[in-house]
NUNU-557441 format. One record per residue: residue in one letter; x negated, y, z negated of N, C-alpha, C in turn; chain. Coordinates in steps of 0.1 Angstrom, whole numbers. Each point is the difference from the previous one (the first is absolute). Last residue first. Example, Ala and Ser with C-alpha at 12.3 -4.5 7.8 and 13.67 -1.06 7.14 Angstrom:
s,-128,-22,-71,-9,11,0,8,11,-8,A
a,-3,-57,1,9,12,0,-9,12,0,A
//
This chain:
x,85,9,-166,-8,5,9,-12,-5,1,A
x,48,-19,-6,-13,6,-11,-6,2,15,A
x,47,-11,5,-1,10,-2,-18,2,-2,A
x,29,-40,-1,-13,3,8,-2,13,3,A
x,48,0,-18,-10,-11,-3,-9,-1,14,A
x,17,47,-24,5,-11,10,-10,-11,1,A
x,8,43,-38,-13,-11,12,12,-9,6,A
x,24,40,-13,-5,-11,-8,-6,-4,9,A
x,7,45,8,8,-2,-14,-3,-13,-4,A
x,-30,24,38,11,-8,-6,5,-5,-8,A
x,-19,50,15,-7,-17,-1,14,-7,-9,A
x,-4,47,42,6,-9,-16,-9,-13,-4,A
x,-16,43,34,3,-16,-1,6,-5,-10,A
x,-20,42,12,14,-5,-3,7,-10,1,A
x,-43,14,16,-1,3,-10,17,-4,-13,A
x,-15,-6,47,-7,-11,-9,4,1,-15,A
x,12,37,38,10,-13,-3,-6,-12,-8,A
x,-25,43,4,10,-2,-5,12,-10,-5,A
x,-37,-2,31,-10,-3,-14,16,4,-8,A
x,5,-2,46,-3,-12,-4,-2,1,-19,A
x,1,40,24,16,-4,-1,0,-13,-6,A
x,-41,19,14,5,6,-14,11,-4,-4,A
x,-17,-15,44,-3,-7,-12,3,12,-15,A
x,9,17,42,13,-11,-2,-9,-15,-13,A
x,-24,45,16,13,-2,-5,7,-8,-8,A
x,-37,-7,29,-5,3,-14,13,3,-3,A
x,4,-12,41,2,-8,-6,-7,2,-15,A
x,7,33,32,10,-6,-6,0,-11,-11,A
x,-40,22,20,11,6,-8,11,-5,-1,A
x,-28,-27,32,-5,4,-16,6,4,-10,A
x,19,3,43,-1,-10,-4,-6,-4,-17,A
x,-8,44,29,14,-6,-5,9,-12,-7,A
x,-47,6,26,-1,5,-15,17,2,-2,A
x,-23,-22,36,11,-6,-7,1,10,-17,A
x,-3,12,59,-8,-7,-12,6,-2,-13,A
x,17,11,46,-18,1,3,-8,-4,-11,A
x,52,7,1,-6,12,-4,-14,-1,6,A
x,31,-33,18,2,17,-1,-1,8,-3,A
x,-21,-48,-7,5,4,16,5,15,-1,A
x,-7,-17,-40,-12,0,8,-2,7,15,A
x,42,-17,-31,-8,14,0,-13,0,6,A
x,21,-40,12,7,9,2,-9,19,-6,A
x,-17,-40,-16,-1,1,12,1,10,8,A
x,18,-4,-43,-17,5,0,0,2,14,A
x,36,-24,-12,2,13,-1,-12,6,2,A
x,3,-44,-1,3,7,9,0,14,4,A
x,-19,-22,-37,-6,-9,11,8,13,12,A
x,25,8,-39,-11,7,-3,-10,-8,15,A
x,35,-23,-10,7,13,4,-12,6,-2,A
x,-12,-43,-12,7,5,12,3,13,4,A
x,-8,-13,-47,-14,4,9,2,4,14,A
x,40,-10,-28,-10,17,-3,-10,2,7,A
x,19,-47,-1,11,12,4,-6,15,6,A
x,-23,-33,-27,-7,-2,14,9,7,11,A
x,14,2,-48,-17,3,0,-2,0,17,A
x,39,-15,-15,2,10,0,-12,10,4,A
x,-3,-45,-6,6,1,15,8,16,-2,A
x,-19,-20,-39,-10,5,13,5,0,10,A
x,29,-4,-34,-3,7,-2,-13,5,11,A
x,21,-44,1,9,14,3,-10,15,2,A
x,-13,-39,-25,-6,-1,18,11,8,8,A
x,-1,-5,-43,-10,9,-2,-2,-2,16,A
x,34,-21,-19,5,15,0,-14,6,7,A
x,-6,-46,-7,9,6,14,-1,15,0,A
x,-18,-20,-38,-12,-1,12,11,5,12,A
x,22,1,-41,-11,8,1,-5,1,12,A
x,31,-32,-19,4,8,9,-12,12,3,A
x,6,-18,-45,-7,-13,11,6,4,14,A
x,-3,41,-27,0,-11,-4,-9,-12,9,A
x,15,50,-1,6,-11,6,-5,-13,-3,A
x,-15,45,-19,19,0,1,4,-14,6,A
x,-51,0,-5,9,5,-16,14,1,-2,A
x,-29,-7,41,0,-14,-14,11,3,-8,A
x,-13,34,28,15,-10,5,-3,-13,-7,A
x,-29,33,-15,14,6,7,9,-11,0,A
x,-47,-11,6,9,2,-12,8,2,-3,A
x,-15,5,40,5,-8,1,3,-10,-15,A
x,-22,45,9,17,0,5,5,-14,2,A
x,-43,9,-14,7,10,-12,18,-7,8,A
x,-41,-11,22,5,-10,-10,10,7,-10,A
x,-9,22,43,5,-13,0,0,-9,-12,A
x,-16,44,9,6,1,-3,8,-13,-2,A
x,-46,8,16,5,-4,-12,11,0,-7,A
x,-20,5,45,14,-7,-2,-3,-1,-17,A
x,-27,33,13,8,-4,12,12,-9,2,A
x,-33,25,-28,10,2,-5,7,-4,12,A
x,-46,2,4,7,-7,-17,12,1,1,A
x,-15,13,40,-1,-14,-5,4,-5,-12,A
x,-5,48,12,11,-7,7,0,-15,-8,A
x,-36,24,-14,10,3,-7,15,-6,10,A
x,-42,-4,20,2,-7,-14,11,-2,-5,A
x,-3,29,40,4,-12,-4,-3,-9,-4,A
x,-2,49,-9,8,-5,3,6,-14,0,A
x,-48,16,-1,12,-3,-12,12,1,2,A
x,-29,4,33,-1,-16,-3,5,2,-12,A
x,5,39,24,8,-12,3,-2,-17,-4,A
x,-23,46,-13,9,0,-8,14,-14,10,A
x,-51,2,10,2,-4,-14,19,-1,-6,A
x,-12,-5,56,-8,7,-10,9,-1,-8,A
x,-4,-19,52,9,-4,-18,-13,7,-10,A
x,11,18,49,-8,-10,-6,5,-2,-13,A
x,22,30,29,-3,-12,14,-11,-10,-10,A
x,41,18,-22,-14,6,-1,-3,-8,18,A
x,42,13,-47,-6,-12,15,-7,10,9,A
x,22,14,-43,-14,-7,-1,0,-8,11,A
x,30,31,-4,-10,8,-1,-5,-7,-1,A
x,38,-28,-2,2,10,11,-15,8,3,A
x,15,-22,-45,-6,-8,13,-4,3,12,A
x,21,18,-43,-9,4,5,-5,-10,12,A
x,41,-8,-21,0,10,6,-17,10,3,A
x,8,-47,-22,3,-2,19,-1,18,2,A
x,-5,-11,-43,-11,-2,11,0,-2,14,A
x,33,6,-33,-5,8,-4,-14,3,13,A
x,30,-37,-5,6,12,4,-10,11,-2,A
x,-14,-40,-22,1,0,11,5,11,12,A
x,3,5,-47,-10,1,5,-5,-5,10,A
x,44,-8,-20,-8,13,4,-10,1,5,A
x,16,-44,-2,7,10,9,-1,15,2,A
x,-19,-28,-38,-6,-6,12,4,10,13,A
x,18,3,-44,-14,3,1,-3,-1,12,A
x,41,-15,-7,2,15,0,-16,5,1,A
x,-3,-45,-10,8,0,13,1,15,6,A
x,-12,-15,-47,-11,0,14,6,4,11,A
x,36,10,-32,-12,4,0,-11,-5,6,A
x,32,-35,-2,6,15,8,-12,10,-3,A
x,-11,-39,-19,1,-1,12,5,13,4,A
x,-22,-8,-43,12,0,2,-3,2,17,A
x,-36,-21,-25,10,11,-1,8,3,6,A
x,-26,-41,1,-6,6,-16,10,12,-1,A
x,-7,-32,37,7,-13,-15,0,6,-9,A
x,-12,29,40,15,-4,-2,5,-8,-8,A
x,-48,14,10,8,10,-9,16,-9,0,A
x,-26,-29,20,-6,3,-10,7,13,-11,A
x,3,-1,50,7,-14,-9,0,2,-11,A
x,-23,33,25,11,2,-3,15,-11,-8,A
x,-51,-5,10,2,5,-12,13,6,-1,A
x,-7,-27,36,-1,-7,-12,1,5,-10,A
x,6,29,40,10,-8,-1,-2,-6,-6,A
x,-39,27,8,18,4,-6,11,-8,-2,A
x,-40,-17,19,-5,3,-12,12,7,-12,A
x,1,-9,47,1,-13,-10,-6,3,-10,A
x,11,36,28,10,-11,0,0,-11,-6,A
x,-41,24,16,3,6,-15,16,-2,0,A
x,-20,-20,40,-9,-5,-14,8,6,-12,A
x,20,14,45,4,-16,-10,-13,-5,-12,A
x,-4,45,25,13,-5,-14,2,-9,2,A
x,-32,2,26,-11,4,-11,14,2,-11,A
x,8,-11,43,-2,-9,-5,-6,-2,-18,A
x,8,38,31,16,-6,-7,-7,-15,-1,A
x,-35,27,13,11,3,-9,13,-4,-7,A
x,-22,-17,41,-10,-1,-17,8,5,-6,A
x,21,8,41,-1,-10,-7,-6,-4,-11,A
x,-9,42,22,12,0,-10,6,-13,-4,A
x,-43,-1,24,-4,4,-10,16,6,-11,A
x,0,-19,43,-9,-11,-4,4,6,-20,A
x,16,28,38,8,-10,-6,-7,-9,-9,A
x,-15,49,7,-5,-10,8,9,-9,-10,A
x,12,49,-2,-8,-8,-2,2,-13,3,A
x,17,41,14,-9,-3,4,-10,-8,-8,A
x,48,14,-7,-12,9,-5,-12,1,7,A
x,34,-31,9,6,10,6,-13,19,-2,A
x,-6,-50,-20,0,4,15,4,8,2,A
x,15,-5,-40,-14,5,2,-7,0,11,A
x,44,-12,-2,4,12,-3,-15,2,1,A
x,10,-43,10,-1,10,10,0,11,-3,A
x,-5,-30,-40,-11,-1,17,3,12,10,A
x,33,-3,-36,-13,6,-4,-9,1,7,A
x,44,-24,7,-3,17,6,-13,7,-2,A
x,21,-48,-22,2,1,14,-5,13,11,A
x,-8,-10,-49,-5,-13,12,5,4,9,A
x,12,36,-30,-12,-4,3,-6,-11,8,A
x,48,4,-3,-3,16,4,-21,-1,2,A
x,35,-37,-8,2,10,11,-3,8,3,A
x,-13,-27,-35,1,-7,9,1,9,16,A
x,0,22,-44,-12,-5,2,3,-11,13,A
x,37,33,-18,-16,8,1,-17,-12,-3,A
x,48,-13,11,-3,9,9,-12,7,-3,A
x,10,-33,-32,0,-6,17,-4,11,8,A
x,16,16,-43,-12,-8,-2,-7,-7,10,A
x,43,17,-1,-6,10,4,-18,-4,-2,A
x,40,-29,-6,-3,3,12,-9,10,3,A
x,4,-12,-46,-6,-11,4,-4,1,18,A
x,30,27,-28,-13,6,3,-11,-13,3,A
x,47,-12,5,-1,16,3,-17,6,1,A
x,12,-44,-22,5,1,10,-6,12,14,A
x,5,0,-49,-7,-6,4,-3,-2,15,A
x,33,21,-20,-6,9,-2,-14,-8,0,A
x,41,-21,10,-2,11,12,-11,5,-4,A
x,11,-34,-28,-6,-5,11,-1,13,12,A
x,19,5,-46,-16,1,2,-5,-5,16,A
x,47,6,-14,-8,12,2,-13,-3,4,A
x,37,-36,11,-10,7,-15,-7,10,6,A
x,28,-33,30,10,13,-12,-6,2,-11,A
x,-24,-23,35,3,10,8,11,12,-13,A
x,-15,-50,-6,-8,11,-3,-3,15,0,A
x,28,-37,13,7,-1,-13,-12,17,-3,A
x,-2,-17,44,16,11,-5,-4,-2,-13,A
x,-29,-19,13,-7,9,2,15,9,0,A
x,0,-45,-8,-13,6,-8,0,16,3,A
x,26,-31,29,4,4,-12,-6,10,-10,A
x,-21,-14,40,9,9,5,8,6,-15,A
x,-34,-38,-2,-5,12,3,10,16,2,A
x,18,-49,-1,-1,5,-15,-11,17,-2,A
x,13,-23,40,13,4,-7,-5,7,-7,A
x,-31,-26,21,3,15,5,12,6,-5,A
x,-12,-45,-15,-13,10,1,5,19,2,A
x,22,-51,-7,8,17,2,-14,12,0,A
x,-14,-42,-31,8,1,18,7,9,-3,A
x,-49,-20,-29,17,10,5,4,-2,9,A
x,-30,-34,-23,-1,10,12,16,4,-1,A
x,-14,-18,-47,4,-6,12,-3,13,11,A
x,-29,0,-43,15,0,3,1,-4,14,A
x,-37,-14,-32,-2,9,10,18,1,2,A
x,-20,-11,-48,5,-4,9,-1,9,12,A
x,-31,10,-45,17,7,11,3,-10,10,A
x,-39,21,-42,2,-15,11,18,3,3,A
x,-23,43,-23,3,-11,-5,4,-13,9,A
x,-38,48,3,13,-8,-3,8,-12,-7,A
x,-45,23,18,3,8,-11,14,-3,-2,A
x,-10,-16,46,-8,4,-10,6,13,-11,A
x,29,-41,20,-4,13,6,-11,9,-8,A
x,4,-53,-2,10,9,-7,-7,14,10,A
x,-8,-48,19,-5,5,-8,9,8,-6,A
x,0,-36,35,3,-5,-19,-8,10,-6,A
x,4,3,51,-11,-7,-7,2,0,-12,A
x,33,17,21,-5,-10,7,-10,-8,0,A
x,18,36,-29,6,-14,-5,-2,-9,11,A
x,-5,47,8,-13,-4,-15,3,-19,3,A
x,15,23,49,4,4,-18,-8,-10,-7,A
x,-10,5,50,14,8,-2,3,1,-19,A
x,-50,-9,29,11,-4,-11,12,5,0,A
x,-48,3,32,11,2,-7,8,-7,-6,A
x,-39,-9,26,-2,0,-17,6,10,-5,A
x,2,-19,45,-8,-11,-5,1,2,-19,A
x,20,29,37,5,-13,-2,-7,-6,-6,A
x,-15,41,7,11,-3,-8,5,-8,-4,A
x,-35,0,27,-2,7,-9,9,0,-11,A
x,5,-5,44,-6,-12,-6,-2,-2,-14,A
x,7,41,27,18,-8,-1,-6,-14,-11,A
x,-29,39,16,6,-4,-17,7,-14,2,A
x,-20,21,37,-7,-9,-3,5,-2,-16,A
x,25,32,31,1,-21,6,-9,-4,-6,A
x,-4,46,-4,11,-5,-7,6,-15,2,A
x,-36,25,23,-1,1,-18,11,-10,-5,A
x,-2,3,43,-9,-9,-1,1,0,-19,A
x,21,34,22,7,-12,6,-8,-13,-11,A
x,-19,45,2,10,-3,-9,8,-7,3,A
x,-35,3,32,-4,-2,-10,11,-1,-15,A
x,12,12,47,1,-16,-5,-11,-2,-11,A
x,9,47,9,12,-11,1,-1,-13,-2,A
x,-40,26,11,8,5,-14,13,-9,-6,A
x,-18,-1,49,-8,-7,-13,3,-1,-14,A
x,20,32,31,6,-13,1,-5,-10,-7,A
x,-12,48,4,7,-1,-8,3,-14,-2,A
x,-48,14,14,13,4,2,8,-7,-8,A
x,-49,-2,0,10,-9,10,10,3,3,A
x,-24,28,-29,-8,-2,5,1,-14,13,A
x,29,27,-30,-10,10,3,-9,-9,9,A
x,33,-24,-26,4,9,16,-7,10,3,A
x,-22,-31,-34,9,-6,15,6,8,9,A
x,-11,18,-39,-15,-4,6,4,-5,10,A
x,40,8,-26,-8,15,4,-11,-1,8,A
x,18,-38,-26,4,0,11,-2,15,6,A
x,-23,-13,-38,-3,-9,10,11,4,14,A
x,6,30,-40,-15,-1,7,-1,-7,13,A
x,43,-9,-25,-5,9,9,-13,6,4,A
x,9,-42,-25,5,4,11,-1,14,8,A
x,-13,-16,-49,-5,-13,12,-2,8,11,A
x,23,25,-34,-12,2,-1,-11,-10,13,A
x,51,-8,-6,0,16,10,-19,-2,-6,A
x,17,-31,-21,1,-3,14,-5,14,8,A
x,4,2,-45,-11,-7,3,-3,-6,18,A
x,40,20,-18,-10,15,4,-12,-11,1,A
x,36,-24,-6,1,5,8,-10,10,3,A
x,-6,-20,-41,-1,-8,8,4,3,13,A
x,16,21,-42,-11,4,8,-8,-10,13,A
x,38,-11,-25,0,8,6,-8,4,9,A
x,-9,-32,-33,10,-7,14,1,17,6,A
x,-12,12,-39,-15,-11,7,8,-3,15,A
x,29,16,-36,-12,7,9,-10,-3,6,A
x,32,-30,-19,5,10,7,-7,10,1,A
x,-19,-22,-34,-3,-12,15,11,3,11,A
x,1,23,-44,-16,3,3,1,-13,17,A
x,41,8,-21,-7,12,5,-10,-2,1,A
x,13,-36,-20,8,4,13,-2,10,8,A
x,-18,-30,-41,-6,10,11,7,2,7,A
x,24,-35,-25,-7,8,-7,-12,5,21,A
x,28,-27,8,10,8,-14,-9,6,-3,A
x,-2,-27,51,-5,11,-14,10,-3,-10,A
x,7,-19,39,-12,-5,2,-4,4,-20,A
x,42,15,30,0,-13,-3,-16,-5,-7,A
x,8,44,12,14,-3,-11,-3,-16,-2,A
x,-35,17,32,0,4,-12,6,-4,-12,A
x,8,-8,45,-11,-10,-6,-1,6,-14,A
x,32,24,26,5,-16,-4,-12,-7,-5,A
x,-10,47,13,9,1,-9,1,-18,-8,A
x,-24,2,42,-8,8,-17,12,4,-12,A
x,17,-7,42,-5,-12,-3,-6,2,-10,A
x,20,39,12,12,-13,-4,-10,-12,-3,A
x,-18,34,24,-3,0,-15,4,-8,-8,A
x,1,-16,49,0,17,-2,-6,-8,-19,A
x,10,-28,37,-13,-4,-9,-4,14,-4,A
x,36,-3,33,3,-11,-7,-10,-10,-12,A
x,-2,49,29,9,-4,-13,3,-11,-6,A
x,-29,2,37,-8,4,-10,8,1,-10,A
x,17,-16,38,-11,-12,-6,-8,10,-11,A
x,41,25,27,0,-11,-5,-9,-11,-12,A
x,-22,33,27,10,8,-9,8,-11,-4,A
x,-25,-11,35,-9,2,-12,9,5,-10,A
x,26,-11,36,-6,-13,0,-10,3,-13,A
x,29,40,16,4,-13,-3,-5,-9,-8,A
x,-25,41,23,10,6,-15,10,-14,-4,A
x,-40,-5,27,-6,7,-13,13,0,-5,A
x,12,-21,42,-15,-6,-12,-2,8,-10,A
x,38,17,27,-1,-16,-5,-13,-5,-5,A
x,2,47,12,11,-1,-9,-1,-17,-4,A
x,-31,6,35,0,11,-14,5,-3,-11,A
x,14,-9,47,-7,-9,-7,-9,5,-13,A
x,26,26,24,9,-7,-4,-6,-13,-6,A
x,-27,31,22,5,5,-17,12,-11,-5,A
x,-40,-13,37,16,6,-3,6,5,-8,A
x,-37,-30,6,-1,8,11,9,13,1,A
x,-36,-40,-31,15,10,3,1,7,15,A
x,-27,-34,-22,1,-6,12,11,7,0,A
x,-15,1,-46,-13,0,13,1,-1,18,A
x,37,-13,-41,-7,18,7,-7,3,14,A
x,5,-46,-22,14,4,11,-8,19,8,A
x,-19,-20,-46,-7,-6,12,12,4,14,A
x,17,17,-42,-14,6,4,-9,-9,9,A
x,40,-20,-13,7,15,4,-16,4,8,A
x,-5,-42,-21,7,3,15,5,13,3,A
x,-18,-8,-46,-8,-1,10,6,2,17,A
x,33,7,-39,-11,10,5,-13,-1,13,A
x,25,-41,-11,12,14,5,-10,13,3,A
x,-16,-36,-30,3,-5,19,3,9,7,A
x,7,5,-46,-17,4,7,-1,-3,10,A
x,35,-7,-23,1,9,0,-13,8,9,A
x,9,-47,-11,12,2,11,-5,16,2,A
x,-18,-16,-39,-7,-5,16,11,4,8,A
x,15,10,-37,-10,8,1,-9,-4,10,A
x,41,-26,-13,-4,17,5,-6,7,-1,A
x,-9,-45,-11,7,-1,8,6,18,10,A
x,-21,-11,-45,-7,-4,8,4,3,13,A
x,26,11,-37,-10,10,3,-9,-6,10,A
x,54,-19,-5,-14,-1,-8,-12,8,5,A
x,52,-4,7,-5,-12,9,-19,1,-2,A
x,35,25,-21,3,-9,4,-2,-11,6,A
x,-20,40,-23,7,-4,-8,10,-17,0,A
x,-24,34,35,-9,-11,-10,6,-6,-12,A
x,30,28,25,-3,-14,9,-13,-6,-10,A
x,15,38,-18,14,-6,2,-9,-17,7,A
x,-28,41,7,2,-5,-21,5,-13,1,A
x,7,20,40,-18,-9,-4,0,-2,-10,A
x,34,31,9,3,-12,3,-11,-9,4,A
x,-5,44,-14,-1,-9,-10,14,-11,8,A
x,-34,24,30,-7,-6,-13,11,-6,-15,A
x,10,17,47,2,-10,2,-10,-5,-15,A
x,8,44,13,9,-3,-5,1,-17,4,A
x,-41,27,2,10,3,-13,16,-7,-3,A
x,-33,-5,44,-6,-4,-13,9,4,-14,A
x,19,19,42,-3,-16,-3,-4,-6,-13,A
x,-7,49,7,12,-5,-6,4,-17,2,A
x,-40,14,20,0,0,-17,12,-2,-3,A
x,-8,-5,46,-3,-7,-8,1,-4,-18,A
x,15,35,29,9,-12,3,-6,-11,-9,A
x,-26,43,4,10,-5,-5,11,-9,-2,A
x,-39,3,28,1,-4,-13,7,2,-9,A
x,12,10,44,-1,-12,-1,-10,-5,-17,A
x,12,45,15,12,-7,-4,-4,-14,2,A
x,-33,28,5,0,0,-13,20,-11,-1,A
x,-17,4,43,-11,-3,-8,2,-2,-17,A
x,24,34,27,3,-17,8,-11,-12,-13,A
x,-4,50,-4,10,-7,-5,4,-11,4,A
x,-40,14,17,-5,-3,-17,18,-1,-1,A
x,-5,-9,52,2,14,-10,-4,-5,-12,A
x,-18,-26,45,8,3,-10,3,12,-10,A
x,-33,-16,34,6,12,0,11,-1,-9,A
x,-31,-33,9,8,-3,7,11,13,2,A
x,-47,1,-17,-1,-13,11,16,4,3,A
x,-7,25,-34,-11,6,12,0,-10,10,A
x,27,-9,-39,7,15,9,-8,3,8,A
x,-18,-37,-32,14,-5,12,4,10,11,A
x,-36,11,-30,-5,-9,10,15,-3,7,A
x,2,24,-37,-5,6,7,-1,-5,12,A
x,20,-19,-36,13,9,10,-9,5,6,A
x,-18,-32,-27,2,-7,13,10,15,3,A
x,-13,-8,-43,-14,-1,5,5,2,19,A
x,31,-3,-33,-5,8,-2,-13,7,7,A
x,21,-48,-1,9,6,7,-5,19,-1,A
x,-24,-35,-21,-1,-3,9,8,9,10,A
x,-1,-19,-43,-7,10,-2,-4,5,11,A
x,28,-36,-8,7,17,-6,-12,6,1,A
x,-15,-46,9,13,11,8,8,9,-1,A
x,-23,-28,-31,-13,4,10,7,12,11,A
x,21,-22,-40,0,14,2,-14,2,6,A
x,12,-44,-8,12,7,7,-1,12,-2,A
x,-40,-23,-19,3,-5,12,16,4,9,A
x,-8,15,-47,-8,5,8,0,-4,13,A
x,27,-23,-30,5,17,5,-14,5,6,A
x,-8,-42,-11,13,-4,9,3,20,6,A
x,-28,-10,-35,-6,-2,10,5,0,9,A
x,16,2,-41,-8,16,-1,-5,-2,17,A
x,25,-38,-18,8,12,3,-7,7,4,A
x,-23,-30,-14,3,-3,12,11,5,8,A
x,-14,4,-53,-10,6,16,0,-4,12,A
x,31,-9,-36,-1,18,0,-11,-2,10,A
x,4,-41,-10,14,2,9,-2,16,6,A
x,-28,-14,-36,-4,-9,14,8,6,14,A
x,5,12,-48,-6,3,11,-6,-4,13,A
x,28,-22,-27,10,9,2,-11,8,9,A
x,-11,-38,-20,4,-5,12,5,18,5,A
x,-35,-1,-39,13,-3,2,1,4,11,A
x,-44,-10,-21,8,6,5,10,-4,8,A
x,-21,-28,-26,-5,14,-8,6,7,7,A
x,28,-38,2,-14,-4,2,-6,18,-6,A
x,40,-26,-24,-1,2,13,-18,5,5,A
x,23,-34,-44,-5,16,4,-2,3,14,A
x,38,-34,-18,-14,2,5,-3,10,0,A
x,44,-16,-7,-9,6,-10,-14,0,-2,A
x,37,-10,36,-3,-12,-10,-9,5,-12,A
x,14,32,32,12,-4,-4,-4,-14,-8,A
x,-41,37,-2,9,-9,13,14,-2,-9,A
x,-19,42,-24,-7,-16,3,8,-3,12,A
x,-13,46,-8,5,-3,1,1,-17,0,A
x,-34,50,-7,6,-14,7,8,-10,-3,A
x,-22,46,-13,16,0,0,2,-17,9,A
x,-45,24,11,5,1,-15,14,-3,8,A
x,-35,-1,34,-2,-8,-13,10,1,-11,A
x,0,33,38,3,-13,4,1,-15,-10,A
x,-8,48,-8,12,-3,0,6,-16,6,A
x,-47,22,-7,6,-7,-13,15,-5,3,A
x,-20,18,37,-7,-11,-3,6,-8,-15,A
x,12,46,16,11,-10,9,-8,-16,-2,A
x,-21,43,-23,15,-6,-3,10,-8,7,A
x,-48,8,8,1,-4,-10,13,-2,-3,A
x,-6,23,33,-4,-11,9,3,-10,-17,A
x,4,47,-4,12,-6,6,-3,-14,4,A
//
């Protein structure tokens, strides 16, 4: 794999707009890795809210549903403020909202630290972070992409993906060692800290489009930058009635939310306390879920990689089964110790964690065109829709049954429903322009 993103960097180069050869590696990865850096440094703090229902409910007594509705608030935040972040980088440029966006997070997660209140809960995790994390959601990895790429789109849409689980690999360990061993609040301003040290980062060696440095979008052809859009948020709203009368976007849409609930809402958020609940030591069900963001990036590039080669609905139907499949033994493998048949598990979780993400944002290459990166910031706010209700609902079942194997079972279910609706996905009668994958 290491070989094929090295050659990918070198081949297909593009001359400058004066017909200079550009330098050996194109400006474009440059941009792809300060994306990859930016999303780690903002998903120091998603990994954080999972780690924390035990510690919050024993210091302040809160209920796991009080608790879980405040990461909820967050996620559905995060989903539905991601594709009007499409809309605004489109208008006022990727630099600019994406530091705005990290500000936001940092302040939400430094504010924490000095909670007292659930009501203050709701405003720093589910507002101020929830906000600042959709405004640098996937949408952004979507817009660097559409604008940066033509050729490797899938292979550098999985990469940007996985870059969240890269964060979750940093983070939860580190922050599990912190509240095991300082407590919760240290934890807090350490994902404060993560995400205030990109902002620089960005500004210094982001680009909003090829043509700010006279290059062509790799594997492309040279392109005037077009004028900053206006009507930002119109055109987001339009986008999404025009999108709302095609079949595909519900059947995208649809299992895209179920795709949220059975990894945002249901594993990051419940997995810690469900194996605490086993009696295993938080330190050690954090590794774990750190141990699926390693096999998340290994899934999610080779899941790029399948998407410039077969047919998207089938991975996708692939993916959703066998996901489902795995959630319904989960229940018989939590242990007070992590033995063999739970580290396969979550291998096998990992791989297949967000790889659904390059298959489905093909999808919306393919019906929507130059409209894509919005629809597709719809589509995750269906994703972060799904994870919500699931954040809460867990809580909630937690609290009245004592445990969450109900949770599990459902949501193995409700991904068989996912793998059907992929499957019937119509493909679009004519490429739509920026359609390539």
């Amino acid at each position: 794999m290491t070989e094929t993103i090295e050659s990918a960097t070198r081949d297909d180069r593009p001359p400058h707009r004066d017909g200079r050869r550009p330098p050996r590696v194109h400006r474009a990865w440059i941009v792809a890795g300060v994306t990859f850096v930016t999303i780690i440094g903002g998903a120091a703090f998603t990994s954080l809210p999972g780690l924390l229902i035990d510690p919050l409910h024993t210091e302040f007594g809160w209920s796991r549903g009080e608790i879980g509705l405040a990461v909820s608030l967050n996620m559905a935040l995060y989903g539905l403020t991601a594709p009007f972040a499409a809309a605004l980088m489109d208008r006022f440029g990727i630099r600019r909202v994406v530091a705005s966006a990290l500000t936001l997070v940092a302040t939400g997660a430094l504010a924490s630290a000095w909670m007292t209140a659930t009501w203050q809960l709701m405003l720093y995790w589910g507002l101020l972070a929830g906000l600042g994390a959709g405004s640098m959601a996937m949408a952004f990895a979507a817009t660097v992409t559409h604008r940066w790429f033509t050729a490797r789109r899938g292979l550098v849409t999985g990469v940007l993906t996985a870059a969240g689980a890269s964060g979750q690999l940093v983070f939860l360990p580190l922050c599990a060692w912190i509240i095991d061993e300082h407590g919760w609040r240290p934890a807090s301003v350490t994902t404060a800290l993560a995400a205030l040290v990109v902002v620089p980062l960005v500004w210094l060696l982001m680009r909003d489009h090829p043509a700010d440095v006279g290059l062509a979008p790799y594997g492309g052809a040279y392109a005037a930058k077009p004028p900053p859009a206006r009507g930002a948020a119109r055109r987001t709203v339009r986008v999404l009635l025009d999108a709302v009368r095609t079949g595909p976007f519900w059947l995208l849409a649809g299992s895209f939310a179920i795709c949220g609930a059975s990894t945002n809402g249901l594993i990051r958020t419940h997995f810690v306390p469900s194996a605490h609940d086993h009696g295993m030591p938080i330190t050690a069900a954090a590794s774990l879920l750190a141990v699926i963001g390693v096999f998340d990036v290994i899934g999610t590039v080779f899941s790029g990689w399948l998407t410039d080669r077969f047919d998207a609905r089938r991975l996708l139907a692939v993916y959703y089964a066998l996901r489902g499949i795995s959630l319904l033994f989960l229940p018989v493998l939590m242990a007070p110790d992590v033995r063999p048949p739970m580290i396969f598990f979550i291998v096998f979780y990992g791989l297949d964690w967000v790889a659904t993400v390059p298959p489905t944002l093909a999808l919306c290459r393919e019906q929507y065109g130059e409209d894509s990166a919005i629809v597709f910031g719809w589509v995750l706010a269906s994703h972060q829709v799904g994870a919500a209700a699931v954040a809460f609902l867990g809580g909630v079942a937690r609290d009245v049954f004592g445990d969450y194997d109900v949770v599990w079972y459902a949501s193995g279910a409700l991904c068989a429903v996912a793998a059907l609706m992929a499957l019937v996905i119509r493909r679009a009668r004519v490429p739509r322009a920026g359609g390539g994958g």
